[in-house]
N, C-alpha and C positions, 0 to 999 in steps of 0.2 A: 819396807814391810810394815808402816806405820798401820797402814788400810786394813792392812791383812790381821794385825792385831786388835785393831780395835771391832771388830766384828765378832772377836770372837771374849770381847771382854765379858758379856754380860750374856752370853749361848754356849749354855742353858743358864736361866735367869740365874744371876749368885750375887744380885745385892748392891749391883753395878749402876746404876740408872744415868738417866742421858745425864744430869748436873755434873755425877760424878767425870762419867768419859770427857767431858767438856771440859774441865777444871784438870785434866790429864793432860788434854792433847795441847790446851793454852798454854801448859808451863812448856812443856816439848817444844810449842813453835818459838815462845819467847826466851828460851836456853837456846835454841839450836839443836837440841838430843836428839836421839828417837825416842819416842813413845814408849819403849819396852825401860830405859835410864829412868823416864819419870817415876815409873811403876815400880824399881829398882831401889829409889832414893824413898818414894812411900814405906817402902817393909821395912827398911832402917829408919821410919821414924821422922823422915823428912818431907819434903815436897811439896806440894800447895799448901798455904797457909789456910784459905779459905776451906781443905776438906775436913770434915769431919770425921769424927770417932767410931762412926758406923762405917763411913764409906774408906777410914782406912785400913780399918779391919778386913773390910772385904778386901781391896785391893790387895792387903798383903797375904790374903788366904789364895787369891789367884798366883800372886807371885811364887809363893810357895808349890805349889801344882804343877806350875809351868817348871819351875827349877827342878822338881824333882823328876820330873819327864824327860828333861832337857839330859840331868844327869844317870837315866837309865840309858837311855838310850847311847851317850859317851861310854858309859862303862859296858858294855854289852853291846859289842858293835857286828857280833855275828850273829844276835838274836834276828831270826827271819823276817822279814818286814813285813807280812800279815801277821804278825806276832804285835809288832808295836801298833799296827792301825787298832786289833784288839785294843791292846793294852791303852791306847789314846780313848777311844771309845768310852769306857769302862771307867778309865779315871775321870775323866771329865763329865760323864753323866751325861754325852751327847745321844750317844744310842739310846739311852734309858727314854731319851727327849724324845728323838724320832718314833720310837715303839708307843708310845703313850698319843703319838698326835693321828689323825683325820688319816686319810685318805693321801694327802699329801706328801704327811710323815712319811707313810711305808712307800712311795715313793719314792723320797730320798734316802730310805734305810736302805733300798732296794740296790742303789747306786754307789752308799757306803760299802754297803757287800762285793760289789764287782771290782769297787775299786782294791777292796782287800785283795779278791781274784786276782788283779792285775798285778798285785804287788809278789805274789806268788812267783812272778817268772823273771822277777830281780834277784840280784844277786844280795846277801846279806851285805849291813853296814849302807849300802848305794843310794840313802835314804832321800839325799838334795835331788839323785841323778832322777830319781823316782817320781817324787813330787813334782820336778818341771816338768818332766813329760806326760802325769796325768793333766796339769794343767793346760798344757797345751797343747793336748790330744783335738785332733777335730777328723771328722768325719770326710777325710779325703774321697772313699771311692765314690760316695753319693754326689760331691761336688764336680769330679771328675768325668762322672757318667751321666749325667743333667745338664740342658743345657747348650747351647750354640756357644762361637766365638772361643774370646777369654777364659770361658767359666772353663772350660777344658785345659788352662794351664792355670791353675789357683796358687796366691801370693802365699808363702808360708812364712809363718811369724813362729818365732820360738828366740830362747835365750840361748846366747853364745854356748853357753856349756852343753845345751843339746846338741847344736850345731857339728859336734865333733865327729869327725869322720865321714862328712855330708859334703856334698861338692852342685853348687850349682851355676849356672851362667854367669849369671848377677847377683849381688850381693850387697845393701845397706844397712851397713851397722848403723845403727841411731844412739844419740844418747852418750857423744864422745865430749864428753863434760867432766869436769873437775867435778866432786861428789858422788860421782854416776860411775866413771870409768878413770881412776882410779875411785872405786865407791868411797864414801866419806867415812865408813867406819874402819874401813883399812887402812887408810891414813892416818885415821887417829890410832887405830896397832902398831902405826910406821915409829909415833913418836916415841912410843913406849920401848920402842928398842926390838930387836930380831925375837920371833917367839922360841919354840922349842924346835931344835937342830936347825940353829940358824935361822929359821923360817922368818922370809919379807912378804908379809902381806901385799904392797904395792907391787912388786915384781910379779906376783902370783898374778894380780890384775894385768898386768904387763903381755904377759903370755897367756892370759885371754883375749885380749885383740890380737894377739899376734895367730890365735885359731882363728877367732872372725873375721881375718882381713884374708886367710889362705883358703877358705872356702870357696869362693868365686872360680870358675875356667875362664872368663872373661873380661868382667865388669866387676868394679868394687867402689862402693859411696861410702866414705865414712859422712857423718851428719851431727851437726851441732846445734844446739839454740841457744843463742843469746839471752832468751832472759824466759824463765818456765814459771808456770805457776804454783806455788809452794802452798797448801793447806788455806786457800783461797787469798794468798798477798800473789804478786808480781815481782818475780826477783831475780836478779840480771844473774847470766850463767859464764862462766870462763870454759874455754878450750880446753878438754884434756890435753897433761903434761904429754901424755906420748906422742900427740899429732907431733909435737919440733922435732922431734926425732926423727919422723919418715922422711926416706930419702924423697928428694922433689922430681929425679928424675932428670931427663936430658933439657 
């Protein structure tokens, strides 16, 4: 989610500027964190030495925004989900953003509104289930009905937890990496101990491959890479812990 953060540090402007994000995302790579721990240890006063007293002001008036969002939405989890896209809007000063710009703006406000629409036919609280599948929405029946060959069976890419209750011929989960699957921030919940009613973060991840791998009616890839590129370094990648565990078969 590093990427996804940092897009959204300084949109709409709040004081953020490239020096700052940069002197962010250097301590995150050279810690190991995410992005969001840097931002984290700024509003307690800590974090880059080299930022300054402007830019940690702003960062901690971000972090403040984000926590308070973060905590409306935990406490009010049957608030309707065009209720929070509103309420994201509004706090953030993004719509303010779009309404005030060109031509282009009210194109994208246009697409902020649909997307509200679309969150209309979610069920409250379903907020994760919601966001992967606006993100991963594509335009199947124009792909499907254009077109010779291939283009009439099109690859769909989406994340395991859409995947749920989906069945297709074939199937490659990518991404069966130590940090990845079990992710690296549930690992580090592992260590912290079981959270509330027992809850194991890594088990949770456990039985998300165990969806992604029951999807298939025929064919299934799980897929690894040895070594990915990390926030522009090269850095060698381990097997997810669960590949030892699958049976090998006859």
């Amino acid at each position: 989610h590093n990427a996804a953060l940092a897009r959204v540090l300084n949109q709409p402007a709040r004081g953020i500027g490239r020096k700052t994000a940069l002197l962010l995302a250097a301590q995150a790579e050279a810690d190991g964190v995410p992005l969001w721990s840097v931002i984290s240890a700024v509003a307690e006063g800590e974090g880059p030495a080299a930022l300054g007293s402007r830019g940690r002001k702003n960062v901690a008036a971000f972090h403040a925004l984000i926590s308070i969002l973060r905590a409306e939405v935990l406490d009010a989890p049957s608030t309707p989900l065009p209720g929070v896209v509103a309420r994201v809007l509004e706090a953030t000063g993004y719509g303010a953003m779009l309404e005030a710009e060109d031509a282009d703006g009210s194109e994208r406000m246009r697409n902020v509104r649909e997307l509200a629409n679309l969150a209309a036919g979610r069920e409250a609280g379903d907020l994760q289930g919601f966001l992967d599948s606006a993100v991963l929405a594509q335009d199947q029946d124009a792909l499907v009905n254009s077109g010779p060959g291939d283009l009439r069976r099109p690859v769909n890419l989406m994340t395991i937890h859409t995947s749920k209750g989906l069945e297709f011929d074939t199937v490659f989960v990518v991404g069966c990496e130590e940090d990845l699957l079990p992710h690296f921030l549930s690992c580090q919940e592992a260590l912290v101990g079981p959270g509330p009613g027992g809850r194991d973060p890594v088990a949770e991840e456990r039985r998300m491959l165990y969806v992604g791998a029951t999807r298939p009616a025929k064919r299934l890839f799980l897929t690894f890479a040895r070594v990915r590129v990390v926030w522009g370094q090269v850095r060698p990648a381990a097997p997810s812990r669960f590949l030892r565990h699958l049976d090998e078969g006859p």
